[in-house]
N, C-alpha and C positions, 0 to 999 in steps of 0.2 A: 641590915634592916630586915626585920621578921614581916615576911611573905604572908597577906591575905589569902584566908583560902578560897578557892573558886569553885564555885557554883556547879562545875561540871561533875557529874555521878559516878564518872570514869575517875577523877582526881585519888590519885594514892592513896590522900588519909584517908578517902572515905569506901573506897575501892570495897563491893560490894560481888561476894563471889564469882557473881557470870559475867564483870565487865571488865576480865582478861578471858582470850580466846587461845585456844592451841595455831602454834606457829609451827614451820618446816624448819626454821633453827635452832629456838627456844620452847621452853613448855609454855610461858604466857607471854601475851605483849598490853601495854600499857598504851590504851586509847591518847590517850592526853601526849603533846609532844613535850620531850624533853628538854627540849634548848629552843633558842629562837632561827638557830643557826641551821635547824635539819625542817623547819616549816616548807610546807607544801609552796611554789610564789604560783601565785593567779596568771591570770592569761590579760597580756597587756595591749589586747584588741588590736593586735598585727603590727605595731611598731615597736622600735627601741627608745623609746624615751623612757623607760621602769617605771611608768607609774602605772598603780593598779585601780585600773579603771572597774573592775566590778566592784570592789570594795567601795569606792563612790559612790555608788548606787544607793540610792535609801535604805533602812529599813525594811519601810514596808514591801519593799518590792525583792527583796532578800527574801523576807521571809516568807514571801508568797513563792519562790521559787522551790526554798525548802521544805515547805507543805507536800512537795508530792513523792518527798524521799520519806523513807522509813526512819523512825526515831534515831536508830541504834546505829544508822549510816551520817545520819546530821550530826549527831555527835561527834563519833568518831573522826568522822573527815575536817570537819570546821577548825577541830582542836590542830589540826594540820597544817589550817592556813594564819594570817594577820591575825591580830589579837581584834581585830574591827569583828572578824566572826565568829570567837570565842563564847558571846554570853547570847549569841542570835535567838540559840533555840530553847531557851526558857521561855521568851513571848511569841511562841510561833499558833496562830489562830489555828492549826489543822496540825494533828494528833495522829500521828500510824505506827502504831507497832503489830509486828509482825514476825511471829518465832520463827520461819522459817530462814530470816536472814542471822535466826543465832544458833543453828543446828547444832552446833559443834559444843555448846555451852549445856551445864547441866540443867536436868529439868525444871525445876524449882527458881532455877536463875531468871527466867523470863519474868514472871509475876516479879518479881521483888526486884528488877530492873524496871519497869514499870509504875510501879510506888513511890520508887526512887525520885525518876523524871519526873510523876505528878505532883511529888513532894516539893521537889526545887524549882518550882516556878514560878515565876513571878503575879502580881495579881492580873496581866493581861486577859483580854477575852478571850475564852478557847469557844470555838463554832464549830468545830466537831472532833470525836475523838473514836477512832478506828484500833477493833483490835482483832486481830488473830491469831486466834490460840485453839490448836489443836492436839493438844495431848495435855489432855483433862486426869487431874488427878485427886483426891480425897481432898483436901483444901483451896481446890478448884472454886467453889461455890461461894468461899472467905471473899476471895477475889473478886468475883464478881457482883458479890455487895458492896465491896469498899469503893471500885468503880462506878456504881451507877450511885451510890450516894456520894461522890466526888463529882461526877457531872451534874449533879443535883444542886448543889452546893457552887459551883461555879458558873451556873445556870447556862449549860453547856447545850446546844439547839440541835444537835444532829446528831448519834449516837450509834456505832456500827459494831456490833458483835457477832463474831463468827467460833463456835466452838461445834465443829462438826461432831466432833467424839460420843459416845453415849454419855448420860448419865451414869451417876455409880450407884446412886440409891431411885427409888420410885416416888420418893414425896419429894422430889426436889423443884422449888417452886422460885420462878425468879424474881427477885426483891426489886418492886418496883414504889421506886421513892413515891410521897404525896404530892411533895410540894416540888416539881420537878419544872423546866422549863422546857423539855423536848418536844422538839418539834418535829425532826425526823428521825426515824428510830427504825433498825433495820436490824432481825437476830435472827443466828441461824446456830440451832442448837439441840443436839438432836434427844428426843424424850421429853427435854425441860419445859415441868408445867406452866402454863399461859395463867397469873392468874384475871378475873373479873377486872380488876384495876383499872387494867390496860383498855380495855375495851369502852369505857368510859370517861376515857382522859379527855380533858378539853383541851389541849393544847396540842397536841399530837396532829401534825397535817400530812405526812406520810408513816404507815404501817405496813412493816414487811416481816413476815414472820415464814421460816424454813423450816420442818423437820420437828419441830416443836409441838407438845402435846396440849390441846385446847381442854378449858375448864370442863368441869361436870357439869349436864344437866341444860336448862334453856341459854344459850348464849347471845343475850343482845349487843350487838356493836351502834354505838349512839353517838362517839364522838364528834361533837359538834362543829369541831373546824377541820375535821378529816378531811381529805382532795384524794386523796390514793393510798388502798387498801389494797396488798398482795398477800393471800394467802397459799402457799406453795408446800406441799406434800406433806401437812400435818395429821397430825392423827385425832380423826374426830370421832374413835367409838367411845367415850364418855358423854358427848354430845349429841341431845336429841333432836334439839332446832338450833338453826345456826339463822339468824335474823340480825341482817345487815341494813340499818334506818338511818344512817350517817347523811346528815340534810347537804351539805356541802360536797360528798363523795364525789366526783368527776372522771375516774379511772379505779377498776375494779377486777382483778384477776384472781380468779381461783384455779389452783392446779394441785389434783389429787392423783392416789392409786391406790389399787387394790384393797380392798376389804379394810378400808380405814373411814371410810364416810357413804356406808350401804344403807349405814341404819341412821339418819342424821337428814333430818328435813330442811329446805334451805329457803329463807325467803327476802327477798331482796325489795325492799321501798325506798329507792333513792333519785327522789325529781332533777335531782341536776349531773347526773351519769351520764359521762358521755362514748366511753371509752367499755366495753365489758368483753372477759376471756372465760371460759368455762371449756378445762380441757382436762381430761381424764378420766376416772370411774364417775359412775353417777351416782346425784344424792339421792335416797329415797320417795324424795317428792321434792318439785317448784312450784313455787309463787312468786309471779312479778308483779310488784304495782307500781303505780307511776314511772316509768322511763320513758317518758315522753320526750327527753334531748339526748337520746341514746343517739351516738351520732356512726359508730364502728362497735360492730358485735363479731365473737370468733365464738364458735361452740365445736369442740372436737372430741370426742369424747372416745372410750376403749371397746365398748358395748352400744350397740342399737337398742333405744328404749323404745318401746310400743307407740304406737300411732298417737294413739292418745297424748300421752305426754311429748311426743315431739309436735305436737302440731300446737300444744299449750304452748314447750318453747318457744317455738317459730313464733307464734301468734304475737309473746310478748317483746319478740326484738322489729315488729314491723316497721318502726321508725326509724330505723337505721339507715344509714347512704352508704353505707360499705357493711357488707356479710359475708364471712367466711365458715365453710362449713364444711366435714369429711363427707364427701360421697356417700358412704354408704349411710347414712344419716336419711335420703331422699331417694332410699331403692324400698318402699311401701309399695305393696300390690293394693288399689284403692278402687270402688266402683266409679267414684266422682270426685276427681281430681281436683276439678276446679270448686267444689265445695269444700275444702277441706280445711286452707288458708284466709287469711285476712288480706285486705291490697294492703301491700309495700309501697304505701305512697312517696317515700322519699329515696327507694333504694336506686342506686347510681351502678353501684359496682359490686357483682354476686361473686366468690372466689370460691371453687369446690376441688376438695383434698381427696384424693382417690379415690377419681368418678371412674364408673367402668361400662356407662351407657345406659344406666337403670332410669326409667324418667317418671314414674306416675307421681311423687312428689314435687318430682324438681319442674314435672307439668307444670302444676300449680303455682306451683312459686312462681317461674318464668312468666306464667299466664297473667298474676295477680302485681307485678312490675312496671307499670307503666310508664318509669322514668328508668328506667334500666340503659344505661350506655355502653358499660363495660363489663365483660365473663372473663374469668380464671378460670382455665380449667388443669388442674394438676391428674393427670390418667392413669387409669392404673389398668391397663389392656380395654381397649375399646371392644365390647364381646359382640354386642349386635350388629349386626350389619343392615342397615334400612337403607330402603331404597328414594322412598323419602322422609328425611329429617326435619319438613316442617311442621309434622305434629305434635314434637316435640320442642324444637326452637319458634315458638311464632313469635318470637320476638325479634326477628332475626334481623328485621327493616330498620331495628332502632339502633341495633349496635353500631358502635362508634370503633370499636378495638377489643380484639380476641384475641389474650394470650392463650396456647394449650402447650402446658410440661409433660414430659414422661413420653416424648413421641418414640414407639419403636419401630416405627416404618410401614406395620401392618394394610392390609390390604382396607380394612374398616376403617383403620384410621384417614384413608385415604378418601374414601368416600365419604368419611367428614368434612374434611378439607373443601371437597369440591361443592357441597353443598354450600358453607358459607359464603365462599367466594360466589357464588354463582347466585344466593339469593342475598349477603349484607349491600344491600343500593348506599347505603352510609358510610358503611366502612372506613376508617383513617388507616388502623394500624391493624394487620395480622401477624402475629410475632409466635412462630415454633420454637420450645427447647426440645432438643434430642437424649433420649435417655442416654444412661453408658455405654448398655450395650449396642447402642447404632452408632457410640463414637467408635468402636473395633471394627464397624466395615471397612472395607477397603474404598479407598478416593472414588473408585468408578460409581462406587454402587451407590455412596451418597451424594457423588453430581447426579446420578441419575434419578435418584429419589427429589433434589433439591428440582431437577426439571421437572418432572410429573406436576409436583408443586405449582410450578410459576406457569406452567402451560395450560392453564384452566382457566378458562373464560372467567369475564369480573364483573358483577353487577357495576361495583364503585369504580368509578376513572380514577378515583386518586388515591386508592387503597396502595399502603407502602406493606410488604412481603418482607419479612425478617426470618432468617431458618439460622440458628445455632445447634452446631452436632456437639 
């Protein structure tokens, strides 16, 4: 009886250069098993009765297991076991390939391995399709049209490309289908131009974009059902305004470097943002309007910008209940501290990244907090030594719980310590990390640090002491 051929991409007749690998016996091996007699037998859930009980198992629930292996391992291994999980991964909803599990194969072979699988599948719905591919070559860019007008076409909702490699040419621009159904869309690619398109998709409800080079000129992002926007270390010197208006926006990170967005003005009008990161170089200028349900702001940045423009920042994250911010950010010499900020009506929890005891902004800030419960303070050498630190903490009656990181035992530090305890009347939780260097003293010296600690009188009765070296 003449034998149907099967669907699998590894199958001899249709055996496709890279889906034999080099073996320690042979030059190649053949994914597909050859007899029924050398199949991999399943695990018969701890007893001897031979029956195979994952094979049982639905469908659906198979192939949601095999969604979180790599294509080229589903394969392979399935062809291994019962013929029940022979044709599984034609309809598998979730899509990963990933060159690194076919090293050993030639270059070319991955792409057209991939073609292969997308070819032989059945009309299932695919929900997302993951690739990585890092060793980009001159018909690298074929590829990655064929793919996104294949998830186009299959009306594919989540779409994850990772091609770290450079570019080979400078106009190379990624083809982004019209009539697409993506809805989350995630690429990291380094140089490859962003075009306009994408910025205007209405369907698109997360945007992650790495390393990839933004269009020329004013760039408005409008997407109307956007929720989360990551832009992460792209290159914006073609861009002069980078204007983020996405009505729906909820979560918003941007993370830059160096001399890539100095010259690129950034304005952000998004009413229902709740979530915002601004970490790295700075842009040339900000504008915020409406964040009025900014609910967690981080701003950290590589350079101290001028008074002025921190204090516009600061001014527009007021509504935040949780701020995070680098120290030196809030080390301004200013005549009138308390004029400088807006009240923080709703902030809860202030967290500062390499404070080193500088106060004339973080006066203000502390001052203009009237719901403040809880400080982070991550240190980075306590330099002043004051004798009293309530001109700077006058908030000291409201806190609830003071963590401080970076402890190196110092003698200022210490005299920080004693003031909280001795003025928080509130106080729940005092909680110390110890830097590295005060985990290499020896036992005595940090029992005797941990005592100084616990021996200081307590405003709070019910303040709990936590010291990690």
């Amino acid at each position: 009886m003449r034998r149907s051929r099967s669907p699998n991409p590894y199958h001899r007749g249709t055996q496709p250069p890279r889906a034999r690998i080099r073996s320690e016996d042979e030059n190649h091996i053949n994914f597909t098993a050859s007899s029924s007699s050398k199949r991999l037998k399943t695990y018969h859930g701890g007893g001897n009765d031979g029956i195979d009980r994952i094979s049982e198992l639905p469908d659906v629930l198979l192939q949601h297991i095999l969604s979180f292996i790599d294509m080229e391992e589903v394969i392979r291994n399935t062809s291994l076991l019962s013929k029940r999980w022979c044709n599984l991964w034609i309809s598998l909803p979730i899509l990963n390939f990933n060159h690194y599990s076919m090293r050993q194969i030639k270059q070319y072979s991955f792409t057209k391995f991939v073609d292969r699988v997308l070819l032989r599948r059945d009309n299932s719905v695919i929900n997302s399709l993951r690739i990585w591919y890092h060793r980009r070559h001159y018909g690298s860019m074929r590829s990655i049209e064929d793919w996104m007008s294949y998830a186009a076409r299959k009306n594919v909702e989540q779409v994850c490309l990772d091609f770290y490699s450079h570019c080979k040419k400078d106009d190379e621009i990624l083809p982004w289908p019209k009539l697409s159904k993506i809805q989350v869309f995630d690429l990291r690619a380094r140089e490859l131009l962003i075009p306009h398109s994408v910025f205007l998709d209405t369907q698109l409800k997360s945007l992650k974009l790495e390393l990839v080079r933004l269009p020329e000129g004013n760039l408005t992002l409008s997407c109307s059902v956007l929720e989360k926007l990551t832009i992460s270390y792209c290159d914006h010197s073609d861009v002069k305004l980078l204007n983020i208006c996405a009505p729906k926006l909820n979560t918003l990170e941007l993370k830059n470097d160096h001399d890539y967005n100095d010259t690129c003005k950034l304005r952000i009008s998004t009413p229902n943002l709740k979530s915002l990161l601004l970490k790295g170089s700075m842009y040339m200028s900000y504008s915020f309007n409406k964040l009025s349900s900014l609910v967690k702001a981080k701003f950290e940045c590589y350079e101290v910008p001028d008074v002025d423009i921190m204090r516009k920042i600061l001014g527009s994250l007021n509504n935040a209940t949780t701020l995070e911010l680098c120290g030196e950010l809030l080390e301004f010499s200013v005549r009138s501290p308390h004029q400088l900020l807006d009240i923080f009506v709703n902030l809860k929890c202030l967290k500062l990244i390499g404070w080193s005891g500088g106060s004339s902004m973080l006066h203000s800030l502390l001052m203009n907090s009237y719901s403040i419960e809880t400080l982070v303070l991550d240190i980075d050498h306590v330099l002043e030594s004051r004798h009293d630190w309530r001109e700077l903490f006058q908030c000291i009656y409201r806190l609830k719980s003071i963590e401080i990181k970076g402890v190196r035992g110092c003698e200022n530090e210490l005299n920080l310590f004693e003031f909280i305890l001795k003025n928080a009347v509130v106080l729940e939780d005092f909680t110390i990390y110890g830097y590295e260097s005060l985990r290499c003293n020896s036992r005595e010296e940090l029992a005797k640090f941990n005592m100084k600690i616990h021996s200081v009188p307590r405003a709070s009765s019910s303040v709990k002491i936590l010291v990690f070296f």
